[in-house]
C-alpha positions in Angstrom: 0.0 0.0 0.0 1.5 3.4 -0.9 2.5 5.6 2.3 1.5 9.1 2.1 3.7 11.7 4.6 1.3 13.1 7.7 1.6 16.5 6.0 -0.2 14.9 2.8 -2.5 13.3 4.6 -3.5 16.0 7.1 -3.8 18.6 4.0 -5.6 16.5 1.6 -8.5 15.6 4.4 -8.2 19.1 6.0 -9.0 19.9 2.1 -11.5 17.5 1.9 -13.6 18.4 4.9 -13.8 21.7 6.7 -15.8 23.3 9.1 -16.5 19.4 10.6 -17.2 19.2 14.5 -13.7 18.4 16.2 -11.7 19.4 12.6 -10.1 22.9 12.4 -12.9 24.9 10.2 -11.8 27.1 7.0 -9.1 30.1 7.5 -7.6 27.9 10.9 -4.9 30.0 12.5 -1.1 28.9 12.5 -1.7 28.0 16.1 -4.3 25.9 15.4 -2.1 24.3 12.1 0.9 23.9 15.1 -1.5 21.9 17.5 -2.2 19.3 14.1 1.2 18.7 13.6 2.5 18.2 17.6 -0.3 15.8 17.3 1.0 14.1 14.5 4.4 14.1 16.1 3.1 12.5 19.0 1.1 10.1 17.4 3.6 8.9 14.6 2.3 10.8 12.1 -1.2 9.6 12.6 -4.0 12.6 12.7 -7.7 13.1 13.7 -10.2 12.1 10.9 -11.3 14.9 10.0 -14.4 13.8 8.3 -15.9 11.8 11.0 -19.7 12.3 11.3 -20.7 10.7 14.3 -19.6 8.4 17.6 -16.1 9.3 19.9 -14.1 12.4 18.5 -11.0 13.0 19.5 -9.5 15.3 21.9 -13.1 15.5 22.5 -13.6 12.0 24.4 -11.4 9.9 25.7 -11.2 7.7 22.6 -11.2 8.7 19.0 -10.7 8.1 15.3 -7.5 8.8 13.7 -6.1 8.9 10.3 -2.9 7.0 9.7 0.0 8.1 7.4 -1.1 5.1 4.9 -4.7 6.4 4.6 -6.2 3.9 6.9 -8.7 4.7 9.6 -7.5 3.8 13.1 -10.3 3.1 15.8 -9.0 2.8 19.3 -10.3 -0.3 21.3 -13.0 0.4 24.0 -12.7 -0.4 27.2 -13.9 -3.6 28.2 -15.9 -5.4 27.4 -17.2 -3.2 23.9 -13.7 -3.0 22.8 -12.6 -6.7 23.1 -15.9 -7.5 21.9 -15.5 -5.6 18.7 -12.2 -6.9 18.0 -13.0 -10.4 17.9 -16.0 -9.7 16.0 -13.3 -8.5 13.3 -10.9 -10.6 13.9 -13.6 -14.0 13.3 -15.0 -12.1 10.5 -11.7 -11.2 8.7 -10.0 -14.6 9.9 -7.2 -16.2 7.6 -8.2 -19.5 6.0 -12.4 -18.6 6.9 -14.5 -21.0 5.2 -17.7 -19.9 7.2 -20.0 -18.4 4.2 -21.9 -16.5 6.4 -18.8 -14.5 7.5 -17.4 -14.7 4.0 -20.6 -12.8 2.4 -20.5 -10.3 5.7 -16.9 -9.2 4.6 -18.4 -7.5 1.5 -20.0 -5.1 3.4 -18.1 -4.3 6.4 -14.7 -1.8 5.7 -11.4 -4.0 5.4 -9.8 -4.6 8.2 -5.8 -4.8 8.5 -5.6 -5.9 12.0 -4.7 -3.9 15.2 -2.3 -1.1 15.7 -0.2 0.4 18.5 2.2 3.2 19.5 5.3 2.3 20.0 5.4 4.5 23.5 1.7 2.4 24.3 1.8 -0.7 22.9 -1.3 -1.8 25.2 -3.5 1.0 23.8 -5.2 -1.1 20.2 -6.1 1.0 17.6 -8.5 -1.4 14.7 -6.7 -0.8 11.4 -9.7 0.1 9.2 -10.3 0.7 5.9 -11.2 4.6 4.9 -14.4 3.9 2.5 -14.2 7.7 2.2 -10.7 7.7 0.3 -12.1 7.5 -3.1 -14.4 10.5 -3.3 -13.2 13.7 -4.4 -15.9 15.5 -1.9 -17.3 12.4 0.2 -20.9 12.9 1.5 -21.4 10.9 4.5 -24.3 10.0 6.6 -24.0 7.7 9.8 -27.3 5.5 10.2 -27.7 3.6 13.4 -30.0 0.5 12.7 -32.1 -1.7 14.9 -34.9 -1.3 17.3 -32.8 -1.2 20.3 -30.0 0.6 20.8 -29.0 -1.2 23.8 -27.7 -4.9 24.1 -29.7 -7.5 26.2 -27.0 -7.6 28.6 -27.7 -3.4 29.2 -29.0 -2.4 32.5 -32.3 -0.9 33.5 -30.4 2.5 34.0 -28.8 1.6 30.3 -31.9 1.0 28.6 -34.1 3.8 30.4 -31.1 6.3 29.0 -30.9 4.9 25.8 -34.8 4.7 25.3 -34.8 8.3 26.6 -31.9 9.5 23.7 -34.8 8.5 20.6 -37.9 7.0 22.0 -38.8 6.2 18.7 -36.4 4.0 17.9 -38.2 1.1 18.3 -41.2 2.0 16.0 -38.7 3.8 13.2 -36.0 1.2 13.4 -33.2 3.7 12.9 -31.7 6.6 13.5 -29.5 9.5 11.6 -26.6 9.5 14.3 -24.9 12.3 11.8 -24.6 13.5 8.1 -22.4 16.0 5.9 -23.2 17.1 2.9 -21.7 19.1 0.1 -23.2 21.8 -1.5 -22.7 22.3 -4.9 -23.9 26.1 -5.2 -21.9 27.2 -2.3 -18.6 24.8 -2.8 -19.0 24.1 1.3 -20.1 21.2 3.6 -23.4 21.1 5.4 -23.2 19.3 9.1 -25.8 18.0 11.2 -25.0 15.8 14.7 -26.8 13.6 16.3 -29.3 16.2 17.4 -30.7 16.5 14.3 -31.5 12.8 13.6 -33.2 12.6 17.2 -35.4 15.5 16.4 -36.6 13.8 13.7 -40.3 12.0 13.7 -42.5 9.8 11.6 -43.8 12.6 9.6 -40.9 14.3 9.2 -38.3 11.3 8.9 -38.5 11.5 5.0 -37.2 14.6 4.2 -34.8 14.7 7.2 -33.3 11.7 5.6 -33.9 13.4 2.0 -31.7 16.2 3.1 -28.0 13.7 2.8 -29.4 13.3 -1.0 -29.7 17.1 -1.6 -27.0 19.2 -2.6 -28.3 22.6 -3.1 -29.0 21.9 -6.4 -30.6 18.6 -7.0 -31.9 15.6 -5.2 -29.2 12.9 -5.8 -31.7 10.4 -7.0 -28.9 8.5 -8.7 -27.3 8.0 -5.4 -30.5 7.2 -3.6 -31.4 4.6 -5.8 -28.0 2.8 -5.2 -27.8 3.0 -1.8 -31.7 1.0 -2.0 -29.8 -1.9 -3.9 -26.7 -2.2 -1.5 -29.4 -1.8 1.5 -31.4 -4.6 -0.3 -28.4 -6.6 -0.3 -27.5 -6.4 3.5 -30.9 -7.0 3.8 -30.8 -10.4 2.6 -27.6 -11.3 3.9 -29.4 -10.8 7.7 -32.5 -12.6 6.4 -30.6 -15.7 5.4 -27.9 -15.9 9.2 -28.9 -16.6 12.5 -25.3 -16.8 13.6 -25.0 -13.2 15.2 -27.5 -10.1 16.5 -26.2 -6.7 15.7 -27.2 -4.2 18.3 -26.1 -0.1 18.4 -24.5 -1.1 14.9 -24.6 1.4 12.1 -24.7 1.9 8.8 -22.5 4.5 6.9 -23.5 6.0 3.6 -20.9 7.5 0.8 -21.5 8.8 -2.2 -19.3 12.1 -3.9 -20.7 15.5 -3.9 -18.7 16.8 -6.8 -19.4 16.1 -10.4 -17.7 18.3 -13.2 -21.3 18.6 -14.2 -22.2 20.8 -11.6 -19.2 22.3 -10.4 -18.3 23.5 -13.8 -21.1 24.5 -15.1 -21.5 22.3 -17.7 -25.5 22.2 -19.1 -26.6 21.9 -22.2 -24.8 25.0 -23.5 -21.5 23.8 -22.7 -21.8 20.3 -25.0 -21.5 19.8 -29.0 -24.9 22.1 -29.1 -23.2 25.0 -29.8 -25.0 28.4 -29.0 -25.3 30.0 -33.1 -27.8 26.5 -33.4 -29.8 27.2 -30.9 -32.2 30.1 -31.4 -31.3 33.2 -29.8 -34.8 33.7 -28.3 -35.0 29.8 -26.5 -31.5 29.5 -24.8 -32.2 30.9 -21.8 -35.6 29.1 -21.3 -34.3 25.7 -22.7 -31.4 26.4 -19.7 -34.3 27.1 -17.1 -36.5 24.2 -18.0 -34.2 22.2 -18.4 -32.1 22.7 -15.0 -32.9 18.9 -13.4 -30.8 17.4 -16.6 -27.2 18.0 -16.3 -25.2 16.4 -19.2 -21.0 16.6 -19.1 -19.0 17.7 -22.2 -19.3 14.0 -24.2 -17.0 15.1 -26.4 -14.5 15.1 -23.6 -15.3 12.3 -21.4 -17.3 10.1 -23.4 -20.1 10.5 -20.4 -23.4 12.1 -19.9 -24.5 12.8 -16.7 -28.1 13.0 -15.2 -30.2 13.6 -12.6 -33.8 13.6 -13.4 -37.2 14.2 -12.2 -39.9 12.2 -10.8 -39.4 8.8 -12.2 -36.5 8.5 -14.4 -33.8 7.7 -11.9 -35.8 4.1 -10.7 -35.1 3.0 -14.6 -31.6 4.5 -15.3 -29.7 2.1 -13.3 -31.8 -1.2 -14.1 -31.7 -0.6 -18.0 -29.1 -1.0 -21.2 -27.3 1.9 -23.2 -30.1 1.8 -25.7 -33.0 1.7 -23.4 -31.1 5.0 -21.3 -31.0 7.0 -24.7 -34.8 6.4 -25.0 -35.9 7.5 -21.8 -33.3 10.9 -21.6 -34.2 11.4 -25.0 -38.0 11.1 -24.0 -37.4 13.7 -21.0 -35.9 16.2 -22.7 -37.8 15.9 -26.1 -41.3 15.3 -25.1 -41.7 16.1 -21.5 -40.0 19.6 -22.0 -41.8 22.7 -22.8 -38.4 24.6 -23.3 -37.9 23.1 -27.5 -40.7 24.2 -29.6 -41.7 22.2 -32.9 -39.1 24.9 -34.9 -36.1 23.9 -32.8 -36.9 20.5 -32.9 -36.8 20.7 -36.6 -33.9 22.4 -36.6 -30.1 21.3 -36.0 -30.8 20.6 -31.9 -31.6 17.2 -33.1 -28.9 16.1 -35.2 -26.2 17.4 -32.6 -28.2 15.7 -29.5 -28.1 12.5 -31.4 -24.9 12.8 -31.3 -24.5 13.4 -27.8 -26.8 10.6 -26.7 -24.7 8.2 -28.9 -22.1 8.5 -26.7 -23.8 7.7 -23.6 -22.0 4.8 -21.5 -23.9 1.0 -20.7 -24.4 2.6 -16.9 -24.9 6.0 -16.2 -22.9 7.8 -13.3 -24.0 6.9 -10.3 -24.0 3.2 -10.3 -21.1 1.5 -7.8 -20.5 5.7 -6.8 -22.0 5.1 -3.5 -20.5 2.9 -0.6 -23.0 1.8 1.8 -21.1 -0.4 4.8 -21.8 -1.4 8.3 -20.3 -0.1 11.1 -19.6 -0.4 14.9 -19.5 -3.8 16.5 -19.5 -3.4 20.0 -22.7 -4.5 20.7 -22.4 -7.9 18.5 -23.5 -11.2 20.0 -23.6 -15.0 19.0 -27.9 -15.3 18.2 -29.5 -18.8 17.1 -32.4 -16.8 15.6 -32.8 -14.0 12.9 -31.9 -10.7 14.0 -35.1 -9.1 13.7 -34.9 -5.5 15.3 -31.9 -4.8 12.1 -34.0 -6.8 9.7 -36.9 -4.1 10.8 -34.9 -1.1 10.4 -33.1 -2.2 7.3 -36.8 -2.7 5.7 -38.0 0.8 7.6 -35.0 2.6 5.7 -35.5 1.2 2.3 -39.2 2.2 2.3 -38.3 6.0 3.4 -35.4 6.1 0.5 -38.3 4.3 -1.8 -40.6 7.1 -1.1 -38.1 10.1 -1.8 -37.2 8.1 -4.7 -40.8 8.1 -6.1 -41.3 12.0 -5.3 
C-alpha cells in the first residue's frame, strides 16, 4: 500500500472536509495548524479524521478516530468489554483461511480490516486498522445511520436502557436513526453538518425529508445515489435474512457517495456540449437552460459521459436498463416532457447534434457503484441462534423511506 507523509494526509482531508465538528474549520490559524502537527508528532504521524460524522471524536472523548500516514482509519479499542468485543467480531470475520460463508458474504460489506495497531510508547493501547471507505471520493458525502430497534444490548442495565430509550424513544417503531450527516453543496462549494441532534429531532412525519436532506445538494436531489444506496441496502438485507449466527445491536450503517461532479461544479449544461450556442435560437436559450435545470449532461466530447439527474421517475429506470434503453428515456425527457424546445427547434439542428451526444452515452450512467453503503460499529455484536429481527426491521423501515423520496 502506498505511504502518504502526515503532512499529505493532514492537507488532503483538511482539504477535503472543513468546518467538521472536532476538525479545524476554513481560515484555521497557524496555532491551530501547530497543535495538528505536535499531534501528528506525537502520534507517529497519525491525525484526527477529519471527516468523521458521528460516535467518539478525539481530543473531544477519551477515545477517538484517527487517520494514519497510509490512509487507513484507526479506531481505538473500547474499554472492556465493547472493545474486546468488537475486536473479535473483526478478527472471526476477517479470519485467515475462513470457510464460514456466512462471514465470508459479511466481509463485503463491512470496511477491510488490516488488523490492530499500536504506538510504539503504548503498545497496550489497540487502535482497529480500518479501511477509509471515504478515500475515493473527491468531496465524500457521509451520513452515519444507526440501525435496529434497540439501541441497547440484552446484557444493558435498566439505567442503560431507560437512558438509551430516553436518547430516541422512537427507535423502536422507526427502526433507525440518523446519528450524523455532511453534505456538500454544490452552489456554495461548502459542507453542510448535522450531529446527532438533528437525527433525534426527527419523527415519523418528518423522517423523509430529514433523511432526503444527505441526498440534496443545493441543487438537486441525488436520486442517482439514492437509488444505489436501495440496492446495496437490499443486499444487506438479505444477507441478515438468510444468518442466524450473530445479532447486531447499536451497529450502524454509513452512507458515501461524492458530492462533486464536473457537471455541476463546472457548469457544464446543455450549452457547454456539441450544441453550440449559433444553433440554438437566440430567443429559447435561456428558457431551454431554465426548464431544463434537473438534466445535467457533461461535455461528451471530452469524457465520453453524460451525466443526469432527473425528475420524478426517471432515476428508478436509469440504473436497471441497457445503453439503448437510457438514450430512449433521456431522449423522452428532454424531447417530449419539456416545454423549453418548440416544434421549430426540434426541426432544426438541436436534433442532429443531440443525437450525437446521446450516442455517446455509456452501458451505466454515473452513479451506479458511486456510492459505498457499509456497516459499522461492532460493539454491541452477539452469538444469536435466531434471525436478527430488530436490524432486519430497520433495514426494511429505511428502504421504504429512501423508496418514497425516490418516487417524489
Amino acid at each position: 500500500m502506498a505511504t502518504e507523509t502526515p503532512r499529505r494526509v493532514e492537507n488532503r482531508e483538511a482539504e477535503r472536509l472543513e468546518g467538521l465538528p472536532g476538525s479545524a474549520p476554513a481560515g484555521a490559524t497557524a496555532a491551530n495548524g501547530e497543535e495538528v502537527e505536535a499531534t501528528a508528532r506525537l502520534l507517529e504521524g497519525c491525525v484526527p479524521l477529519s471527516h468523521q460524522v458521528a460516535g467518539h471524536m478525539f481530543g473531544k472523548d477519551k477515545g477517538g478516530i484517527l487517520q494514519h500516514p497510509d490512509g487507513t482509519v484507526l479506531k481505538q479499542l473500547q474499554p472492556p468489554p465493547r472493545g474486546p468485543r468488537e475486536l473479535d467480531f473483526y478478527n472471526k470475520v476477517f479470519a485467515d483461511g475462513c470457510e464460514d460463508s456466512v462471514f465470508l458474504e459479511l466481509q463485503k460489506y463491512l470496511p477491510k480490516y488490516y488488523g490492530t495497531w499500536s504506538l510504539p510508547t503504548a503498545p497496550n493501547d489497540l487502535y482497529l486498522k480500518l479501511e477509509d471507505v471515504t478515500h475515493r471520493f473527491k468531496k465524500p458525502c457521509i451520513m452515519d445511520v444507526k440501525i435496529g430497534q434497540k439501541s441497547y444490548d440484552p446484557y444493558a442495565s435498566e439505567e442503560k436502557i431507560k437512558q438509551q430509550i430516553g436518547k430516541y424513544p422512537l427507535m423502536e417503531e422507526i427502526g433507525f436513526l440518523v446519528l450524523g450527516m455532511r453534505v456538500y453543496h454544490v452552489p456554495t462549494g461548502s459542507y453542510e453538518t448535522q450531529n446527532q441532534h438533528y437525527g433525534r429531532g426527527l419523527t415519523k412525519e418528518t423522517i423523509k425529508d430529514g433523511v432526503a436532506q444527505f441526498f440534496y445538494n443545493g441543487f438537486t436531489l441525488r436520486k442517482d445515489a439514492i437509488a444505489v444506496s436501495i440496492q446495496k441496502i437490499k443486499e444487506i438485507l438479505h444477507w441478515f435474512e438468510n444468518q442466524k449466527q450473530l445479532n447486531f445491536y447499536a451497529s450502524s450503517l454509513l452512507f458515501v457517495y461524492d458530492g462533486w461532479s464536473p457537471c455541476l461544479n463546472d457548469g457544464c449544461l446543455v450549452e457547454k456540449n456539441k450544441v453550440a450556442e449559433d444553433q440554438v435560437p437566440s430567443d429559447s436559450t435561456d428558457n431551454t437552460l431554465e426548464c431544463n435545470n434537473n438534466i445535467h449532461i457533461i461535455n461528451a466530447s471530452e469524457t465520453g459521459e453524460v451525466e443526469t439527474s432527473d425528475g420524478k421517475d426517471f432515476s428508478k429506470t436509469y440504473t436497471f436498463h441497457n445503453r439503448h434503453q437510457n438514450q430512449f428515456l433521456l431522449r423522452d425527457h428532454l424531447w417530449k416532457r419539456s416545454s423549453c424546445f418548440s416544434q421549430k427547434h426540434l426541426n432544426g439542428n438541436v436534433i442532429p447534434q443531440l443525437e450525437k451526444v446521446f450516442s455517446q452515452m455509456p452501458t451505466s450512467l454515473p452513479g451506479n457503484g458511486e456510492v459505498e453503503v457499509r456497516m459499522i460499529d461492532f460493539a454491541h455484536v452477539f452469538p444469536s441462534n435466531v434471525r436478527d429481527e430488530g436490524y432486519i426491521y430497520g433495514l426494511k423501515n429505511l428502504i421504504t423511506v429512501l423508496q418514497n423520496i425516490l418516487d417524489t
